[in-house]
C-alpha positions, 0 to 999 in steps of 0.5 A: 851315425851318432854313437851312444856307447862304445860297442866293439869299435863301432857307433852302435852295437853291432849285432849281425854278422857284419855289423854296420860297418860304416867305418870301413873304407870303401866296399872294394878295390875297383874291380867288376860286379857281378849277379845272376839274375837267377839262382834257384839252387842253395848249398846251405842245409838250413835253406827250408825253401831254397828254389824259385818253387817257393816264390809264389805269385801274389794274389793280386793281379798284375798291371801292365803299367811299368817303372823304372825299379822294375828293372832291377827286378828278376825276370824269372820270378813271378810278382804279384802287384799290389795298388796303395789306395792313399796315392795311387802307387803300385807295388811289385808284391813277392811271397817267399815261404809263408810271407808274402812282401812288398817286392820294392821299397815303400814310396809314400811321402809322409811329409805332414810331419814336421822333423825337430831335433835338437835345432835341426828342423825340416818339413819332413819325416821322410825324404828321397836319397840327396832329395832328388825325385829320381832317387824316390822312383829307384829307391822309395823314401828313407824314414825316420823311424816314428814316421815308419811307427806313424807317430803322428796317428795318421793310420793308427789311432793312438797306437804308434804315438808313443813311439817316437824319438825320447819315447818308449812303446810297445806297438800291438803286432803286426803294426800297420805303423806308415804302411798301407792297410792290409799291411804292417811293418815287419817285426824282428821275428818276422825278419827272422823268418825270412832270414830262415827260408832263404837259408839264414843270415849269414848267405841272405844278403847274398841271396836277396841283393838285386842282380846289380846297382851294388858297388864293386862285387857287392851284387847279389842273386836275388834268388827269391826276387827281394831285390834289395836295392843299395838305397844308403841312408839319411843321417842326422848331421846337416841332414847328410845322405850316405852311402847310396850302392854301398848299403841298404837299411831296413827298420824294424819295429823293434825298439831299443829304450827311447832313443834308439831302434833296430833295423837290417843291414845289407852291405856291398862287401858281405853275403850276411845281413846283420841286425844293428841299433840306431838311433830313431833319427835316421832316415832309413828304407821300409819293406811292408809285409802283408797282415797275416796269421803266418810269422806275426811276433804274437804274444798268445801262449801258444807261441811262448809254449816252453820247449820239452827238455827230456832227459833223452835230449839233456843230460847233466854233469860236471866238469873239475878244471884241473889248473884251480879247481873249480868245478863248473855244471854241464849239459849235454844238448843234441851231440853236444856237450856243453859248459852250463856256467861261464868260464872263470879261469884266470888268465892275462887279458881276462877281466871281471865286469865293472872290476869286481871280483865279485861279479866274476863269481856271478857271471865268470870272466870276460875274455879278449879273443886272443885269451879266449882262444886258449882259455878252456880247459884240456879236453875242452875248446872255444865254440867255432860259429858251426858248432854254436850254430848247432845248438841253436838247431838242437833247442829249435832254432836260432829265433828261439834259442834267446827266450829257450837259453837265457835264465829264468830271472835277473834280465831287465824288463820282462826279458827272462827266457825259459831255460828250458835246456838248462843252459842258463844264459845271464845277463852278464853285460860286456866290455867295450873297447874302450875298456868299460863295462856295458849292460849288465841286466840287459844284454851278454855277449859269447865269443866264437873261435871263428874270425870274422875280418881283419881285427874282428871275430863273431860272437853271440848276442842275447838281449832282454829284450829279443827271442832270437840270438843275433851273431855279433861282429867284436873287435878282437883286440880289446873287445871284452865277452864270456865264454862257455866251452865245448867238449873236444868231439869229432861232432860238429867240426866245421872241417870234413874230409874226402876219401876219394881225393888222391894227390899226386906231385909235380916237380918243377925243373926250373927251381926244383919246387914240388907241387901236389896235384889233383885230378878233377873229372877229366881236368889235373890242376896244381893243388897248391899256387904256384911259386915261381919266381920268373925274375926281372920283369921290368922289360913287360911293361912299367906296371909288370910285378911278381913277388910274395904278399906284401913285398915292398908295399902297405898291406891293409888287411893288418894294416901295417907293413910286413916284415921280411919274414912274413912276406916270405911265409906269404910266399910259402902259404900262398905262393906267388902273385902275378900281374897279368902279362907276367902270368902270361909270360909276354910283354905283348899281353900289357895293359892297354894292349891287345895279345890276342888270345881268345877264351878257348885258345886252341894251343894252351897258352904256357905263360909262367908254368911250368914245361907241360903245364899251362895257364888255364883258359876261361873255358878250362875254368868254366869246365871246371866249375861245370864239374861241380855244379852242372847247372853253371852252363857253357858257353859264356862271355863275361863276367858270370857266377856259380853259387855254389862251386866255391864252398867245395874249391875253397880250403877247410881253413884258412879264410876269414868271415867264416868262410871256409870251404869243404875242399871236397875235390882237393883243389884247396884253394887258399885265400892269398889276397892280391896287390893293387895297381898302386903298389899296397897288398889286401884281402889275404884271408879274403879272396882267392883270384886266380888268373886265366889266358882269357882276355876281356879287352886290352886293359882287362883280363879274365880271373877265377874268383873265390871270396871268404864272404860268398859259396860262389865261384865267379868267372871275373874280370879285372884290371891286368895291372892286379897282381893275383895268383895262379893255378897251373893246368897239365897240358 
């Protein structure tokens, strides 16, 4: 994808919670997929309409004709159908809230428009994956984006024939645009209505990717039948075709000035769905959303009302920073207590936009993350993306919060908000990673405490031209954004407690370790990974390993090697990793062999634990699961999700990408990552996998499996030859 400044690190702004992220290596380290087919519960308070009572059937009757997408759909929802007069195609239909959408990808070849830009020609606007008819009957056709806007005045008289690449438009909403009549293509705040009923952005993919088709652990539940196929895309260079099971993009009808316009993201490695710009040249999948008075971006007054900021919801203050005086305005919104200025404090890597001083008076500073971290003053803190999440619930919701926070005057084009809570968002601009300042009177950008992964952190986005505040995935290494400081409160803390949770401990008589343990139901774990180290085990097998994160090998999620001390405080974090017959403390348990042990073995399998203690068995981990949500089942065999356990085994903190848990039964699970049948070490921050007894076939064994990006607990499969942790069970 061709870039057109530099944005954080990436080829376009990344403006959603895992950006585009095309310059990341593959989705995974070749373990199994996993999805449900159906997920009717949500463990997020924002879900409006979380179980399958909110996917209504279509009004249009079914057909008994059959295709081979159609597979891919969820069998427990209810489609409608839907007969596209021009060519005859059908389409599975889906109402999710008040919307209802094209349950597929849009197929209708618009191929009389010739594509021309700058020397590469083509007969085409639209094109199937790597031109192979196959791939159109899975996946419909990838557009550019004025084939999507219907340029070429095919369907639209006038209406979409300002809107192609090197032209600007303003399209009447909705826009029929290339979709057939009835049906229009969806503008960014009707994207955000989806977003909301499914429980936000940051669990949508998760919950609207198909069941299967996606790479590595990528599958989703598709719990309100979306089913988001991974179509990849069509760039511009020689006409390459990419990323097919890696990543699905949808466009929206928004445009970003004459060379670029917005779509959505979906990505194999997240639970997110992120708004990005691109260029309108690429070829990218369309969903049609049926005309409706319901969630249509219009412009009346009615929808613009100005929210009521009465002083039983806003009050006003001050605050004096004692470090240089300064003394900044506050509001308080809700339960909280806000900066109402951006913070201007000096301090190593802070800057001034364009290196005017004179812009720090205006606009504040702007802040790498690590000087951010430490920037407010005493008795204020940086924001986690909780609590900026709480604002956006205080103003009315995160697809308003941009037009009722941003100022009243100074955004380019039309873009001013209301201020209406006297928040007084400026557009402020940014610095990019390469140092350079970007977008004053356009756009400004807030940082978050929260990481995202590996070298990134979130951040909030407001835009001139967008009512809603996308998060942003920011480089935090030399990414430069503002800053707005929140009062110290036990009010919108993203960690929570459990007064019923009693530990007791473990000593092991081998090495003298303790260990805290925990009771569940009728289960008592180990509430921390076990540490021990079983010696040599080079006699088990020419793949058989136990050691810390990082010892002896390339770790990949700070990418670099780690020294001897941070190796050893892996040990003492996370505790030790084990291949699988290590864990099982027998040499017959290799890889391509077969030891035997059944899912539910009758005497417990001890393997690495400690006397008394055992390595749980895939049963003993579905018993535990089925504590927390009683809706997982028993009896299974393969690989198999819960979609909410993992939000209350993982730790409080701990994870990247925003994941942490509420650790409300003590187990505190914490993401130690895993070393690769290779040698090299990654997901610390990421993933917690804990090993079980239960074996799948003699080169793969059974793990339980957490993930930073997911509130699931998946009862997984993977290569014996991974090294991975292990939670000890009282016998």
């Amino acid at each position: 994808m061709k870039n057109m400044k530099p944005n954080f690190g990436f080829s376009a702004i990344a403006v959603g919670a895992f950006a585009m992220a095309l310059g990341l290596a593959a989705c995974g380290d070749g373990e199994s997929s996993n999805g449900p087919a159906n997920d009717d519960d949500s463990s997020s308070s924002s879900v409006i309409l979380s179980s399958s009572s909110s996917v209504i059937l279509s009004d249009s009757e079914g057909s008994s004709s059959s295709k081979a997408n159609w597979s891919y759909l969820n069998p427990d929802i209810d489609y409608g159908e839907f007969t596209d007069e021009r060519d005859g195609q059908v389409y599975k239909t889906v109402t999710i809230g008040t919307q209802t959408w094209m349950a597929e990808n849009l197929n209708y070849a618009y191929t009389g428009v010739k594509f021309n830009y700058e020397g590469y020609t083509s007969d085409s606007t639209s094109w199937c994956y790597e031109n192979k008819a196959s791939n159109c009957d899975k996946y419909g056709r990838l557009y550019t984006w004025s084939a999507v806007m219907d340029s070429a005045a095919q369907f639209n008289v006038n209406a979409g024939t300002k809107c192609g690449y090197g032209k600007t438009c303003t399209p009447n909403s909705p826009h029929r645009g290339i979709c057939p009549e009835g049906w229009h293509v969806p503008n960014d705040a009707e994207w955000n209505t989806l977003w909301t009923v499914v429980g936000g952005t940051r669990i949508a993919a998760a919950k609207l990717k198909s069941t299967s088709g996606w790479y590595h652990k990528g599958n989703g539940t598709d719990s309100f039948g979306f089913t988001v196929l991974p179509a990849g895309l069509r760039g511009i260079d020689d006409g390459d075709f990419m990323r097919e099971e890696d990543i699905a993009d949808f466009w929206s009808s928004g445009e970003y000035k004459s060379y670029s316009a917005y779509s959505w993201t979906f990505h194999c490695d997240y639970g997110d769905v992120a708004r990005i710009r691109v260029e309108k040249y690429e070829g990218y999948s369309v969903r049609c959303l049926r005309d409706s008075d319901e969630g249509v971006g219009a412009s009346s007054s009615s929808s613009q009302a100005k929210p009521t900021n009465s002083s039983s919801s806003v009050k006003y203050g001050s605050l004096n920073d004692s470090r240089d005086g300064r003394t900044y305005k506050t509001v308080s919104i809700g339960t909280q207590t806000w900066m109402a200025e951006n913070l201007n404090y000096n301090t190593n890597k802070s800057y001034c936009y364009e290196s005017e001083t004179r812009n720090c008076s205006k606009y504040g500073r702007l802040y790498e993350w690590s000087a951010a971290m430490d920037a407010c003053p005493t008795g204020w803190h940086l924001p986690s993306y909780t609590e900026w999440d709480t604002l956006w619930t205080a103003v009315g919701g995160i697809s308003s919060a941009g037009r009722s926070l941003k100022s009243t005057s100074g955004w380019f084009s039309g873009g001013n908000g209301t201020d209406s809570f006297d928040f007084a968002v400026l557009p402020a601009g940014y610095r990019g990673d390469d140092e350079h300042s970007y977008d004053e009177g356009e756009s400004t950008i807030f940082w978050s405490s929260t990481e995202l992964y590996r070298n990134y952190a979130y951040g909030w986005f407001f835009n001139y031209n967008i009512d809603d505040v996308p998060d942003a995935w920011l480089n935090k290494l030399n990414s430069g954004a503002y800053v707005r400081c929140l009062r110290d409160s036990s009010e919108g803390s993203e960690t929570s407690s459990s007064s019923s949770v009693e530990y007791g401990s473990l000593t092991d008589s081998r090495d003298g370790q303790n260990y805290k343990t925990i009771t569940i139901g009728t289960q008592t774990w180990m509430a921390e990974n076990l540490n021990y180290n079983p010696g040599d085990v080079s006699s088990m097998g020419s793949y058989a390993w136990s050691g810390c994160y990082g010892d002896g090998g390339y770790d990949y999620s700070s990418n670099k090697n780690l020294t001897a001390e941070e190796i050893a405080a892996n040990c003492t974090t996370y505790g030790r990793l084990y291949t699988w017959e290590v864990a099982m403390d027998e040499a017959a348990c290799t890889y391509g062999k077969t030891c035997g042990v059944s899912l539910n073995p009758t005497t417990p399998v001890r393997g690495v634990c400690p006397q008394g203690w055992h390595l749980p068995s895939y049963r003993e981990f579905e018993t535990l699961i089925n504590y927390i949500d009683p809706s997982f089942g028993y009896g299974h065999a393969s690989n198999v999700s819960s979609s909410t356990a993992g939000e209350f085994l993982k730790s409080k903190s701990g994870w990247k990408f925003g994941g942490n848990g509420t650790d409300t039964y003590g187990f505190s699970a914490l993401p130690g990552g895993g070393r690769e049948i290779a040698g090299e070490f990654d997901y610390i921050g990421y993933d917690a996998n804990f090993w079980s007894s239960g074996e799948d076939y003699s080169n793969n064994a059974f793990f339980l499996d957490l993930d930073s990006a997911e509130e699931s607990a998946i009862l997984n499969y993977s290569n014996k030859n991974f090294a991975k942790s292990v939670r000890c069970l009282q016998d």
